[in-house]
C-alpha positions in Angstrom: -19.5 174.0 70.6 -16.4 173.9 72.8 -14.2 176.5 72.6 -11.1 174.7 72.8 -11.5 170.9 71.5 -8.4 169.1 71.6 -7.6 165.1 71.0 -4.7 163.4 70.9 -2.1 165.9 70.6 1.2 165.1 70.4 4.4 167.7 69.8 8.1 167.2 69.2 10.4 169.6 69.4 14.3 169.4 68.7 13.9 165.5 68.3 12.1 165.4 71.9 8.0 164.7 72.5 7.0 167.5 74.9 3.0 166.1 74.4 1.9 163.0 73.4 -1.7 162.4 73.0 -2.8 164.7 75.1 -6.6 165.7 74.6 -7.9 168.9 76.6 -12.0 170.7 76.4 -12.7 174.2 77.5 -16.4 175.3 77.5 -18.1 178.6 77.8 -18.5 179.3 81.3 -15.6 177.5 83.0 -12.1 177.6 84.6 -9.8 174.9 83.7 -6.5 174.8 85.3 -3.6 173.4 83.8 -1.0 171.9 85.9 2.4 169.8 86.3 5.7 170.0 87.0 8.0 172.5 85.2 8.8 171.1 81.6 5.8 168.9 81.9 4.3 170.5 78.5 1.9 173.5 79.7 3.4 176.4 77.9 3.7 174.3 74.6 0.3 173.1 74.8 -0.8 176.9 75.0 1.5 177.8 72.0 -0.2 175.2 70.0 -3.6 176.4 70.7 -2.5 179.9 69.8 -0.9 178.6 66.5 2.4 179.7 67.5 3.8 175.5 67.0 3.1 172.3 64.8 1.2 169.4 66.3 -0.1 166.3 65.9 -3.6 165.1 66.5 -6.4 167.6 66.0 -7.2 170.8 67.5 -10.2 173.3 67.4 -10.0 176.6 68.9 -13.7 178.9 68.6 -14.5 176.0 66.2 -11.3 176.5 63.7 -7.8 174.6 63.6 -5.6 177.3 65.1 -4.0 177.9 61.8 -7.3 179.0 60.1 -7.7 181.4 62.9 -8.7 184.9 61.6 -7.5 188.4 63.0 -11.4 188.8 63.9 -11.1 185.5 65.7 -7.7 186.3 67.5 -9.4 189.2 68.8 -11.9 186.8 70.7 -8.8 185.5 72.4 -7.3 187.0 75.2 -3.4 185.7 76.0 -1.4 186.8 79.0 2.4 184.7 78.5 4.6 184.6 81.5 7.0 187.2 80.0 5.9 189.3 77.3 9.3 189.5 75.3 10.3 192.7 73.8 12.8 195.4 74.5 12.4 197.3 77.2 14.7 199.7 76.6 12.9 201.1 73.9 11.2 205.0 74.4 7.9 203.9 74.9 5.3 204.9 77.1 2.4 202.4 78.7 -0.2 204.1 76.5 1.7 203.8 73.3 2.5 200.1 74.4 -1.3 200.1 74.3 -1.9 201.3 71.1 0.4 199.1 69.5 -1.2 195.7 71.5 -4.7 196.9 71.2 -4.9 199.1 67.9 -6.9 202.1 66.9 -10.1 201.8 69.6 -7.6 202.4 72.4 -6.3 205.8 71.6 -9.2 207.0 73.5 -7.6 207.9 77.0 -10.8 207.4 78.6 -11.1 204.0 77.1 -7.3 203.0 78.0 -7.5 204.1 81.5 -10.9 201.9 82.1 -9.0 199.0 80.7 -5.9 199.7 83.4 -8.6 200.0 86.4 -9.6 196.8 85.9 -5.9 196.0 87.5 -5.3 198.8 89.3 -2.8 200.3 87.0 -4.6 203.7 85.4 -1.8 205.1 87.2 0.8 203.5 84.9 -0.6 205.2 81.6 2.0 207.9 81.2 4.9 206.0 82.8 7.6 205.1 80.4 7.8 201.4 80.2 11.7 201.1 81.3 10.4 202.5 84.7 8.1 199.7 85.2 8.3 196.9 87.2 8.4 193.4 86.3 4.9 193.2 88.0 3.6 196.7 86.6 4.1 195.4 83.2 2.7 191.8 83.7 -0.3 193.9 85.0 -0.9 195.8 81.8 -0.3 192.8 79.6 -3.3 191.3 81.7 -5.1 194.6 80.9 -4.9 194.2 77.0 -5.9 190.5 77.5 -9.2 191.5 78.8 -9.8 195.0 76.9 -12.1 193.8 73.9 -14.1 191.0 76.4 -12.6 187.8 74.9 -14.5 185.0 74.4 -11.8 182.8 75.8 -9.1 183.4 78.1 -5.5 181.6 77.9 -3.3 182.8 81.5 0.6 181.1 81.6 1.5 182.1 85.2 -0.6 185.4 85.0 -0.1 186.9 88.3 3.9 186.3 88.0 5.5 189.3 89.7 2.2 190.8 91.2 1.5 192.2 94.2 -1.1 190.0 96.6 -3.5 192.5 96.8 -3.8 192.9 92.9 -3.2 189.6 92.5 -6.5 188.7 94.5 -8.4 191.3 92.7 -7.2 190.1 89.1 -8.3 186.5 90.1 -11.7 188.0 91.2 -12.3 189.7 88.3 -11.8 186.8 85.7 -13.9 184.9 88.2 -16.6 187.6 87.7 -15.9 187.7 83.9 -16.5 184.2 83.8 -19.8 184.4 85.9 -21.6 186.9 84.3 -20.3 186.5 80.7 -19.5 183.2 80.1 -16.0 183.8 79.2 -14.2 180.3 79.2 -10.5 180.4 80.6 -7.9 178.1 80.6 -5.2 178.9 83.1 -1.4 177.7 83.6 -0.8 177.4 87.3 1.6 176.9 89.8 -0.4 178.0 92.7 -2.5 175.3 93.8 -4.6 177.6 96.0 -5.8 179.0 93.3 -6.5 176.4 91.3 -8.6 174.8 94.2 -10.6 178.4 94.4 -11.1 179.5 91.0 -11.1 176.1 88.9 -14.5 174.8 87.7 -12.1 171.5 86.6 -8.1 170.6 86.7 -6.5 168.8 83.9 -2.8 167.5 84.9 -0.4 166.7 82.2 3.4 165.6 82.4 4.1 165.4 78.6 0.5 163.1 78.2 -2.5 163.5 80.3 -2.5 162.2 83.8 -5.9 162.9 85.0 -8.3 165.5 84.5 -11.7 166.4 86.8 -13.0 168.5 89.3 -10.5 170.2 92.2 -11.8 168.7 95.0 -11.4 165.0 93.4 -7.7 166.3 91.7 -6.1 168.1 94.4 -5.4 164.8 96.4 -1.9 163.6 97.9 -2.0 160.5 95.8 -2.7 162.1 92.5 -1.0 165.2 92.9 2.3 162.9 94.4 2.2 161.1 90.6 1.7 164.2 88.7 4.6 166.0 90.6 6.9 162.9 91.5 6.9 163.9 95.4 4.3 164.9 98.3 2.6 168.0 97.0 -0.2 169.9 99.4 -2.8 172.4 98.8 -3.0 175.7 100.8 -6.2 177.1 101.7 -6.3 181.2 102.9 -9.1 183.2 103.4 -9.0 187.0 102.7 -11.0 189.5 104.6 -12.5 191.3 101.9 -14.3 187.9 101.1 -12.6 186.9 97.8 
C-alpha cells in the first residue's frame, strides 16, 4: 500500500485553481521531490495531504483520506513547513518548545538531547527560543519531525536558513533513514542539487502535473525550461567527507 496515493486533485482557493488534477504516489522506501516554480502549487499540495485544506479528487495518506487521519496516525507523519509560525517572543525555552511539539515521552532530557544530535543542535536545549536563529529553530523543527521515526516524511524547503555543513548532514541522515528503515519522504525543493542526489523520482507540477520520473530523465534543459518557463541547470558538488 502506498503511503501517499493521490489522483486527480484539484484545489481552489479565493476563486483561483492552485491544482488541477494533479495525481502524486509515494512508497515505502523512496525520495520523491517535488518541484516548480514559486506559486506553482507545492506547499498547497502538502497542506492537502496533511488535511490542513479542501480538495477535489481523492487522496490517501497511510491508507486513510487525510480527514480520517487519527492522532496515532499523525504521529507516523513527520512535517517540517518552511516557517513554523508562532510567536517568538514568547518565554519559552527549546526544551519546553519540545514538550509542547512532541508531548510527554520527551520530557526525558536524555531522550530530547538524542533527538537534537541528530541535527547538531543538543546544544540549543536550554537556549531560550528568542535567542535562536532563523536556522537554529528550522533545525529543531527538523528534530521533532524525526523524533518518534515517522513512517513518512513531508520536507517544504527544510534546510531553509541552515548552515551547509548541517545542511549536508540533515540530507544524509533522511537519506540513511530512508535506507535502512524504509521511511518514504516527499520533499519540496528548490535546490536542484539536491534533488538530483537524494531523489529516488521527481514529480514537477505548475498548478497540474507536468511530468514525473526518475532525476536523471527529469533534470533535463528541455523539461526543466517548460516546468520553470526559462533555461534552468543542475549543479553537481562533491563534499569531502563523501556525502
Amino acid at each position: 500500500m502506498p503511503l501517499i496515493d493521490a489522483a486527480d486533485v484539484s484545489v481552489v482557493l479565493g476563486g483561483r485553481a492552485i491544482l488541477e488534477g494533479v495525481s502524486l504516489e509515494v512508497q515505502s522506501g523512496e525520495t520523491v521531490a517535488l518541484i516548480g516554480p514559486n506559486g506553482a502549487g507545492k506547499t498547497t499540495l502538502l497542506r492537502v495531504l496533511l488535511g490542513l485544506l479542501p480538495y477535489q479528487g481523492r487522496v490517501q495518506v497511510l491508507g486513510k483520506s487525510p480527514e480520517r487521519l487519527t492522532r496515532a496516525d499523525r504521529q507516523q507523519i513527520g512535517y517540517v513547513p518552511q516557517a513554523l509560525q508562532f510567536d517568538r517572543t514568547m518565554p519559552l525555552l527549546t526544551r519546553e518548545l519540545l514538550w509542547a511539539m512532541l508531548g510527554e515521552w520527551f520530557h526525558n532530557r536524555a531522550a530530547m538531547e538524542g533527538v537534537l544530535a541528530a541535527v547538531d543542535a543538543a546544544h540549543l536545549l536550554d537556549k531560550p527560543i528568542r535567542t535562536l536563529s532563523g536556522g537554529e529553530l528550522q533545525r529543531i523543527i527538523i528534530a521533532a519531525a524525526l523524533a518518534q521515526q515517522p513512517k513518512l516524511l513531508l520536507l517544504d524547503e527544510p534546510a531553509t536558513g541552515i548552515d551547509v555543513g548541517v545542511r549536508v548532514q540533515f540530507y544524509a541522515l533522511i537519506e540513511r533513514l530512508r535506507a535502512e528503515q524504509g521511511m518514504g519522504i516527499l520533499i519540496v525543493s528548490h535546490d536542484l542539487s539536491v534533488v538530483s542526489r537524494y531523489a529516488t523520482r521527481v514529480v514537477c507540477i505548475h498548478h497540474r502535473l507536468i511530468c514525473t520520473g526518475a532525476p536523471d530523465e527529469v533534470l533535463q534543459m528541455p523539461v526543466l525550461e517548460e516546468l520553470y518557463g526559462h533555461p534552468v541547470g543542475v549543479y553537481t558538488h562533491q563534499h569531502d567527507d563523501g556525502f
